[in-house]
C-alpha positions in Angstrom: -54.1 27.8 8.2 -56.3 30.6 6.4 -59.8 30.1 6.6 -62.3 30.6 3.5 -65.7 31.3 3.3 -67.8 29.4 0.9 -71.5 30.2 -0.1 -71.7 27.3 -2.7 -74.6 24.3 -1.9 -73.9 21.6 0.3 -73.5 18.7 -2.8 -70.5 21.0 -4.5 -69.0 21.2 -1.0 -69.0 16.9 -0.8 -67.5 16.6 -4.0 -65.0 19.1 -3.7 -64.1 18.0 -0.4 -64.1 14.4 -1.5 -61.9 15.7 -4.3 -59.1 16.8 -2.0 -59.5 14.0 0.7 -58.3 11.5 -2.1 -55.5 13.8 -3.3 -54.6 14.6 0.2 -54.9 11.3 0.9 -52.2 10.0 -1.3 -50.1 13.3 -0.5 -50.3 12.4 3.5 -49.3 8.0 2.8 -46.5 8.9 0.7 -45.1 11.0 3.2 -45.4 9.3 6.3 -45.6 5.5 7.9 -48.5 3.0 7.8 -47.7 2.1 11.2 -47.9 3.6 14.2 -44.7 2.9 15.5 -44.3 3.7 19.4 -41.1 3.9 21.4 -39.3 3.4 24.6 -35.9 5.1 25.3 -33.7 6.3 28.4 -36.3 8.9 28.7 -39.0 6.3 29.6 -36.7 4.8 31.7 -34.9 1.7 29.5 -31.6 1.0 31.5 -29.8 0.7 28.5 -30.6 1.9 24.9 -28.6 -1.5 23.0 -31.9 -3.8 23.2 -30.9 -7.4 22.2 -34.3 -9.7 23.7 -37.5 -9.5 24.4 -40.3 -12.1 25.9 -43.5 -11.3 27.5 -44.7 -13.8 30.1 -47.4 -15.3 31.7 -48.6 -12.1 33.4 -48.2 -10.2 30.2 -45.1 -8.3 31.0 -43.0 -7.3 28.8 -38.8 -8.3 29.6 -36.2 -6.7 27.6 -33.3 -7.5 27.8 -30.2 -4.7 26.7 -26.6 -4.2 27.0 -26.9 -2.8 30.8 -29.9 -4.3 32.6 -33.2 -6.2 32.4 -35.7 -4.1 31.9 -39.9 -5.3 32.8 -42.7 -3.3 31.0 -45.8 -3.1 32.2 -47.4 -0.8 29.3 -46.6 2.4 31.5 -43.7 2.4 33.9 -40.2 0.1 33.2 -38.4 -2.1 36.2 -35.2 -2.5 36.0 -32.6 -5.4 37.6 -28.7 -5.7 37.7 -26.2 -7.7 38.1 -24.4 -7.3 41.5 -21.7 -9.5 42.4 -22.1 -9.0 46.3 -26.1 -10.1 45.9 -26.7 -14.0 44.9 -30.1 -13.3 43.5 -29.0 -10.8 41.0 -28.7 -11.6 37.3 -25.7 -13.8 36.1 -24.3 -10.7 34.4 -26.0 -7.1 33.2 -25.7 -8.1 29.2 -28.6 -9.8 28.4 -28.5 -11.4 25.4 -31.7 -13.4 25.0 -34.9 -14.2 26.8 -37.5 -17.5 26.9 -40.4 -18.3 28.8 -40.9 -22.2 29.2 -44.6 -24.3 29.1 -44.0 -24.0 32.7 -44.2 -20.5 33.1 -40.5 -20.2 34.1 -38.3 -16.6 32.9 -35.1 -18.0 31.0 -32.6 -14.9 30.8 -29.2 -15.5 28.9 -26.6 -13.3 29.6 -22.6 -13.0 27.9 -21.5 -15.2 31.3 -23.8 -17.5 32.0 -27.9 -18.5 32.8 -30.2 -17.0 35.1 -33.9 -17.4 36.1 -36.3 -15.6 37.7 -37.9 -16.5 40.8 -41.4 -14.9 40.7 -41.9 -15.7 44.6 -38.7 -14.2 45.5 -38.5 -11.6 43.4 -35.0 -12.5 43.2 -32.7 -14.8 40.1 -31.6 -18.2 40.5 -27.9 -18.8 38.9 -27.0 -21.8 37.1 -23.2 -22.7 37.3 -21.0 -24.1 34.2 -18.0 -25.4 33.6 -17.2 -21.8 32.4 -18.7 -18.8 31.3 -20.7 -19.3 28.0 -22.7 -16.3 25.9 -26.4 -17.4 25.5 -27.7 -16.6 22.3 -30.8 -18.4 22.4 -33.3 -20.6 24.5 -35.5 -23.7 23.4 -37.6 -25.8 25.8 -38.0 -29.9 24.3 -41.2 -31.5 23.8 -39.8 -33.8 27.3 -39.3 -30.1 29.1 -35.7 -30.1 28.6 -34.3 -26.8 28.4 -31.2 -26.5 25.7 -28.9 -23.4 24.9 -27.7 -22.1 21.8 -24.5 -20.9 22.7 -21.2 -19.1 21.2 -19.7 -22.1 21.1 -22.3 -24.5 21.0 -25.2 -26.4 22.4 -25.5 -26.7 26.0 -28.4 -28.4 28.5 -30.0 -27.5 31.6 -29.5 -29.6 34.7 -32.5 -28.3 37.4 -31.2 -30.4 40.3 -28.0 -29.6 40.0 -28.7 -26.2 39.0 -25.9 -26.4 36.4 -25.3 -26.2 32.3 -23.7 -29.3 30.8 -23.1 -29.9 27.2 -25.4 -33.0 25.6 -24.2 -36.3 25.5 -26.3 -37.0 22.7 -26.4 -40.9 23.4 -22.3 -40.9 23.6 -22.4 -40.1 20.1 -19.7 -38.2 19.6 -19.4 -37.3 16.0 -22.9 -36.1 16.5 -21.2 -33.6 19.7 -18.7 -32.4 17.2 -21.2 -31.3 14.5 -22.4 -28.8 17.2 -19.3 -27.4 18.5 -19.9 -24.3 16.5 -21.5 -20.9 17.2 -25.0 -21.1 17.2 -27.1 -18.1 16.9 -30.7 -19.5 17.0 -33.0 -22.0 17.1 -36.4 -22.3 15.3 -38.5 -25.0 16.4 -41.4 -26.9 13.8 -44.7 -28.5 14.4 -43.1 -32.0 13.4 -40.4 -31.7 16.3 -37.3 -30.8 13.9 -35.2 -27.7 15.0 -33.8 -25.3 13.1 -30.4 -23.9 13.9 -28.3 -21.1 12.2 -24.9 -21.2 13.1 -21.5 -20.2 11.3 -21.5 -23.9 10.2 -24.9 -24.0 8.1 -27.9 -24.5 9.2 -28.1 -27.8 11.3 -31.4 -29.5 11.5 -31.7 -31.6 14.7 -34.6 -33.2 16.4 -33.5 -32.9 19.7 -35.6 -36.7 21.3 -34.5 -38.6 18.4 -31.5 -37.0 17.5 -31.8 -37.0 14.1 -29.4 -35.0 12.4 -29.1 -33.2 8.8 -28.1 -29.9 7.9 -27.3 -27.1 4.6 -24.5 -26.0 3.8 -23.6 -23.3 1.2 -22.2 -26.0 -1.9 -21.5 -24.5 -5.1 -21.4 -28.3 -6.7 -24.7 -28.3 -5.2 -28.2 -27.3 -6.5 -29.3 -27.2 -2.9 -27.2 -25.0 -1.4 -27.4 -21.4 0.5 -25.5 -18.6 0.0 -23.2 -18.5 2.7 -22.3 -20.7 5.8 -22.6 -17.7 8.4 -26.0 -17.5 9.3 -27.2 -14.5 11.6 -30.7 -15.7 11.9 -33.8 -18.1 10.3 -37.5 -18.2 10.1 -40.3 -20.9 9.4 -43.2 -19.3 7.6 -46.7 -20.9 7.5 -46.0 -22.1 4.0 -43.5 -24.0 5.4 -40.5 -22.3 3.7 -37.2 -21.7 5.6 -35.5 -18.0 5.5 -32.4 -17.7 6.5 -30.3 -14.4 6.7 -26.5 -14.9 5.2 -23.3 -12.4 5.6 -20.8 -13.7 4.1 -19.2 -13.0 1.5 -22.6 -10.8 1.0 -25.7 -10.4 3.1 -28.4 -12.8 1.4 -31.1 -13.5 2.3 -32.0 -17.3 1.5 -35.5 -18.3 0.9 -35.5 -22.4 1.1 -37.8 -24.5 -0.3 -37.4 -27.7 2.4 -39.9 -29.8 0.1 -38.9 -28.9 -3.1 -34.9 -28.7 -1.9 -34.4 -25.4 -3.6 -33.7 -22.0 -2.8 -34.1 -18.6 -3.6 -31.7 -15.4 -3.0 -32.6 -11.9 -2.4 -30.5 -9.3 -2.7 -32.4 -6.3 -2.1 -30.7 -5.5 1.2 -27.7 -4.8 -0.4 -29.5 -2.9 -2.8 -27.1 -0.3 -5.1 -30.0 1.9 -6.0 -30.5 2.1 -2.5 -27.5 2.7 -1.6 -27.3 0.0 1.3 -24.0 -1.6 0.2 -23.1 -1.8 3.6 -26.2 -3.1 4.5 -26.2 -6.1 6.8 -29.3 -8.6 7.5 -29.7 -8.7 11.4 -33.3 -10.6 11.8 -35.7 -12.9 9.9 -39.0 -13.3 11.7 -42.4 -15.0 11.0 -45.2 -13.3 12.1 -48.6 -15.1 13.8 -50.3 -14.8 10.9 -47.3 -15.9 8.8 -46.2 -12.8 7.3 -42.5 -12.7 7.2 -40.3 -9.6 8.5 -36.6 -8.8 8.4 -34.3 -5.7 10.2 -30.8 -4.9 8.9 -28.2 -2.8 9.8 -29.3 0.0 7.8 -33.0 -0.1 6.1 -35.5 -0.4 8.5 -38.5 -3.0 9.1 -39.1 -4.5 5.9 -42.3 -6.8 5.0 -42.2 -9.6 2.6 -45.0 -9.0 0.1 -45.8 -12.4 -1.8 -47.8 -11.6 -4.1 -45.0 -9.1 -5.4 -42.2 -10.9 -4.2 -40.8 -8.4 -2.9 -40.6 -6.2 0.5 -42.2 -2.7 1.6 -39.6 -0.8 3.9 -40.9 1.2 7.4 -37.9 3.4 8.1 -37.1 6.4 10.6 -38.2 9.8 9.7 -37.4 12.9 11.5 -40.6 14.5 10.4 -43.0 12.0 11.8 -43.0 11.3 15.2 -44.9 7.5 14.6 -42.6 6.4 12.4 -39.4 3.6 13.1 -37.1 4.5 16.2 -34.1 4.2 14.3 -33.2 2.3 11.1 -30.6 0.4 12.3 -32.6 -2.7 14.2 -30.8 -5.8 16.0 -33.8 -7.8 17.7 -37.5 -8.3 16.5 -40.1 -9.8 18.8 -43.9 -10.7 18.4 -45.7 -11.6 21.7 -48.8 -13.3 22.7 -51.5 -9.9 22.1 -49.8 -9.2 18.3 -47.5 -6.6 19.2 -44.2 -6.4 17.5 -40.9 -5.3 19.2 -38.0 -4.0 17.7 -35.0 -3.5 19.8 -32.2 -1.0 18.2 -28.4 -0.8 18.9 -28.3 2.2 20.8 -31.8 4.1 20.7 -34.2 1.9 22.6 -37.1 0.4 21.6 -40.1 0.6 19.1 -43.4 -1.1 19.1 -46.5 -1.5 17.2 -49.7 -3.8 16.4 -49.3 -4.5 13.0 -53.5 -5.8 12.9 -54.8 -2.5 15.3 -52.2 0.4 13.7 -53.8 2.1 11.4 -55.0 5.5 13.1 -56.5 8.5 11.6 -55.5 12.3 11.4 -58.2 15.3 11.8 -56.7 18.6 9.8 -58.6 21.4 9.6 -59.2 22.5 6.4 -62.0 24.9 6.0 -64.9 26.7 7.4 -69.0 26.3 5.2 -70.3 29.9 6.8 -72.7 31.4 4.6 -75.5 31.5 7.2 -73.7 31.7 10.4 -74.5 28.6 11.6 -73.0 25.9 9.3 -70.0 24.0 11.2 -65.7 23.7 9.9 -65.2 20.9 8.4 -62.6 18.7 8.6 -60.5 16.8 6.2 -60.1 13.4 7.7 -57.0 11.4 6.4 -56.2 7.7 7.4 -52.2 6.2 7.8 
C-alpha cells in the first residue's frame, strides 16, 4: 500500500482518520463474518471429515464423533479410536452417531450398530449387547439415572448389570410401547421433567418417571398443529417456546407456543429470493443464554433475531479465512466454556465463542512525517 506524507496538524489528522475508520468500518463488516469461526479438518488430524456429535466431558475434552472414528480434542492435538472387531474394548462400530455425558461423569457413544462407553481407567470401551443392532440417534439420562436411547426405530433402555439395551416396559402398557415404535431423532429434556421428542410421528411429549404421555401432530382440522409430522430436530428456548425443524412436504421451521397452543412457521429456509429451494433444516439449537440457532443443508449458521423476527445468516466465504467451514452444517453443539461446534458433512469442523469472538484487524494506512519523527498510523477496524 502507497504511503503519503501529510504536513497538516494533528486535530485534521483525528478527524480525517476517524472519517475513514467509520467508512472503512462499515466497508470491512459488510464484507466479512462477525465471528471468528475456527476449524478442524483432515489436516488437523479429524479421522473423518462427516462430523455427526460432539460432547465435552468432565475433563474438558472435546469428543467428536464422524463417519469413521472418534475423535478427542484437547484444544491442540486430536485422538483418534476405531472400531476393531478382533479388540473387545474398541467402539461398537466406527460411525458415530451421537455422544452424552451422564451426572455421573460416564462417555455415552452411539454408533449405527449398537452402544458403547468409555472406560476412563482402561482407556478402553465397554459394549453393550442388544437384541440386535440399533442406530443411536440420541442419549438422555432420567432424573432416577436411567439412561434411554432415541433410536431408528424407537426408544430403548440401558441395563448396567447386564450390560445390555432393552426396549421399556413402560408399566406393561402397551399402547403406550406402540406410540414409540417410530424413528426418533432427539430428545430435549425441560426443567419440569417433560421430554421432548422429534420423531417421524410428531413430536411425542413423555415424562419418562411418570409416563405421561401427549404429543403434536401436524392436523389441518387443527389450530394447533405443525407443519409436518417428520421432524429432524427441536429446541426449548428460555421463553419457553418449542422449535421444531419440519421436511416434509417443505422444510418449516415451527415455532410453538406450548402455553398459548399455537404456532408459528418460518419459511425463510426455503427462501426463493435466496435461492435455497432445495434448502433443508438440519438443526435447531438453544443456546446458554437462550438465543436460538439453526444449520441447513445449504445457508449456513443462522441466528434468530427477536426483536426482528427474523435470522442473520454466517455463511462460508472463500475470501475470509474466519468465516463458516462450509455452508452445508449437520450437527451443532454448545459445551460447558460457551463454545459452539458445528460439525459439517464432509469438511470437518468449525468452532467459535459466540460471547469472546469479536477480534480486531490492524491495516496500515498511512504514515504523519512532516518532522521525521511522528509514527504510521494505523486504521484499526473491529469484526
Amino acid at each position: 500500500m502507497p504511503r503519503f506524507k501529510l504536513n497538516i496538524a494533528w486535530w485534521k489528522i483525528a478527524g480525517l482518520l476517524f472519517f475513514i475508520q467509520s467508512t472503512i468500518f462499515s466497508l470491512v463488516q459488510s464484507q466479512t463474518t462477525s465471528f471468528n469461526f475456527r476449524r478442524l479438518t483432515n489436516t488437523e488430524g479429524l479421522s473423518d471429515g462427516v462430523v455427526h456429535a460432539f460432547v465435552q466431558d468432565k475433563y474438558g475434552f472435546i469428543w467428536i464423533g464422524t463417519n469413521y472414528g472418534l475423535n478427542r480434542f484437547d484444544g491442540i492435538n486430536i485422538k483418534t479410536w476405531y472400531s476393531n472387531p478382533r479388540d473387545r474394548g474398541s467402539l461398537a462400530d466406527n460411525y458415530i452417531q451421537s455422544l452424552y455425558c451422564d451426572s455421573k461423569a460416564n462417555l455415552w457413544v452411539g454408533t449405527i450398530h449398537g452402544l458403547s462407553r468409555y472406560d476412563y481407567s482402561a482407556n478402553k470401551f465397554i459394549n453393550y449387547a442388544g437384541p440386535k443392532a440399533i442406530v443411536i440417534n440420541d442419549i438422555k439420562e432420567d432424573n432416577n439415572g436411567q439412561i434411554w436411547l432415541a433410536a431408528g426405530d424407537g426408544l430403548w433402555i440401558v441395563d448396567e448389570q447386564k450390560l445390555s439395551v432393552q426396549e421399556p416396559s413402560f408399566n406393561n402398557d402397551s399402547g403406550l410401547q406402540k406410540k414409540f415404535r417410530c424413528s426418533i431423532a432427539q430428545i430435549v429434556t425441560s426443567l419440569s421433567g417433560d421430554w421432548y421428542l422429534a420423531t417421524n410421528q410428531g413430536i411425542k411429549i413423555f415424562n419418562p418417571l411418570t409416563n405421561a404421555y401427549s404429543e403434536i401432530r401436524n392436523d389441518t382440522s387443527n389450530k394447533f398443529s405443525i407443519s409436518s409430522d417428520i421432524i429432524y430436530s427441536i429446541a426449548l428456548d428460555s421463553s419457553g417456546y418449542l422449535w421444531a425443524a419440519c421436511i416434509t412436504p417443505k422444510p418449516i421451521l415451527n415455532k410453538i407456543d406450548l402455553q398459548n397452543r399455537t404456532v408459528k412457521l418460518y419459511d425463510y429456509f426455503i427462501s426463493h429470493k435466496a435461492k435455497w429451494t432445495n434448502n433443508v433444516i438440519r438443526n435447531v439449537m438453544a443456546d446458554k443464554t437462550g438465543r436460538v440457532w439453526v444449520t441447513s443443508s445449504y445457508s449456513g449458521l443462522s441466528l434468530y433475531n427477536e426483536n426482528k423476527d427474523d435470522f442473520t445468516d454466517y455463511r462460508n466465504d472463500p475470501f475470509i479465512p474466519n468465516s463458516l467451514l462450509s455452508n452445508q452444517n449437520v450437527s451443532i453443539y454448545q459445551g460447558r466454556d460457551g463454545v459452539i461446534w458445528l460439525g459439517a458433512p464432509g469438511y470437518g469442523v468449525s468452532y467459535f465463542n459466540p460471547e469472546k469472538n469479536f477480534f480486531y484487524t490492524v491495516y496500515p494506512f498511512l504514515e504523519i512525517n512532516s518532522s521525521g519523527t511522528q509514527p504510521e498510523i494505523y486504521l484499526l477496524a473491529k469484526f
